[in-house]
C-alpha positions, 0 to 999 in steps of 0.5 A, spaced: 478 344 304 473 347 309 467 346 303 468 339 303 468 337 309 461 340 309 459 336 303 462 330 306 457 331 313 451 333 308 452 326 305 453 323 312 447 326 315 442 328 309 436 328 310 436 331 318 436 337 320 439 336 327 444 333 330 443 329 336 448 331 342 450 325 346 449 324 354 443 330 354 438 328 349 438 334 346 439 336 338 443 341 335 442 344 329 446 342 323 447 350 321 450 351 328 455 346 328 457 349 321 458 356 323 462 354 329 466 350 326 467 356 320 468 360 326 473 355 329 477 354 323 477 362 321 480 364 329 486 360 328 491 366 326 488 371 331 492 369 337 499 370 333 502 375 336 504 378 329 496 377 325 496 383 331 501 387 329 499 387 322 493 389 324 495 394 328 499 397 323 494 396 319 489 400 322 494 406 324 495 407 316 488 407 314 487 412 320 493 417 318 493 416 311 486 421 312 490 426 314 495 427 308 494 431 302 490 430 297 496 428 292 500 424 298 492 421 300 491 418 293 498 416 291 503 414 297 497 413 302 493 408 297 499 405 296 501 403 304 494 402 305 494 397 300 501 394 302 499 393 311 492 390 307 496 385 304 500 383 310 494 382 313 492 377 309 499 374 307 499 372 314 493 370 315 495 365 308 502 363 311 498 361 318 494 356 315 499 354 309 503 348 309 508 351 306 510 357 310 516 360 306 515 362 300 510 367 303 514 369 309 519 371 303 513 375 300 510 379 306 518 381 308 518 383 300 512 387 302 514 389 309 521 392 305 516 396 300 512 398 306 519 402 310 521 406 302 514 408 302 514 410 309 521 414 308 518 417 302 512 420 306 517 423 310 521 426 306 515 428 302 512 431 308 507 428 308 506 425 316 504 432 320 509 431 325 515 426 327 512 421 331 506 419 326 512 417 322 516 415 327 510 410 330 509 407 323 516 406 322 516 402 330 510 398 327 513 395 321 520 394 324 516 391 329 512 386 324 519 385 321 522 382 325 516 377 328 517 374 321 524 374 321 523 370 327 518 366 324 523 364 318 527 362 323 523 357 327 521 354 320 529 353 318 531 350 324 
C-alpha cells in the first residue's frame, strides 16, 4: 500500500526534487516526506499497550534463553524465542489489518504454545531459579489477556 502511495506522488511531482512548503517559502525535500511518512505509518502500533508487552516478553526470552543449558539453549529456547518473535510481528499485522480476528486467534494459538514451553522448562529444570519461570509466565499471562480483551472489543 505504502508503495503505491509513493508511486502515485512520483507520478504527481515527477520531475522535481522538492516540494514547496506553504506560507514559508521554503522546499522540502521529497526523500524527507517519504521517510516521514514511512516513520509515520510504521509507528502506529507502537503505543498499543500490548505491542509492548510482547516486546517486553520478547526481550526477556531472548535474555534468559542465554542462560540455559546447551540442550534446553538449542531446543526448548530457540523455540520461545522464536514464538515471543512471532507474537511480535502477529501484532504488529493484526494492528494494521482490517480483519483483526483470524490473527488475534492465531497470536492466542501462539501465546498457549508459548505457556506449554514455558511449563516444560520448568519441569525440565531448564529456568535457574523460580522467579525467571515465574516472571516469564507473568508476561505471557499478561499478553493473554490483553488479546483476550481486544477480541472482545472487536466481537462487541
Amino acid at each position: 500500500m505504502a508503495g503505491s502511495f509513493w508511486q502515485l506522488i512520483i507520478l504527481v511531482f515527477g520531475l522535481f526534487d522538492s516540494l514547496k512548503v506553504g506560507g514559508t517559502g521554503g522546499y522540502i525535500p521529497l526523500f524527507a516526506v517519504k521517510i516521514y511518512w514511512e516513520i509515520r505509518l510504521m509507528a502506529y502500533y507502537e503505543h498499543l499497550p500490548v505491542y509492548r508487552k510482547v516486546m517486553e516478553t520478547a526481550v526477556y526470552f531472548e535474555n534468559i534463553v542465554r542462560n540455559f543449558s546447551r540442550y534446553n539453549k538449542y531446543n526448548l529456547g530457540a523455540e520461545m524465542r522464536t514464538k515471543s518473535r512471532d507474537m511480535v510481528k502477529l501484532i504488529i499485522k493484526a494492528n494494521s489489518s482490517r480483519n483483526k480476528l483470524p490473527l488475534l486467534y492465531e497470536l492466542r494459538e501462539h501465546i498457549e504454545e508459548l505457556k506449554i514451553l514455558i511449563r516444560i522448562s520448568k519441569e525440565s529444570k531448564a529456568f535457574h531459579n523460580f522467579n525467571s519461570f515465574k516472571h516469564a509466565m507473568e508476561c505471557v499471562v499478561s499478553v493473554s489477556k490483553q488479546n483476550e480483551g481486544w477480541i472482545k472489543s472487536i466481537n462487541k
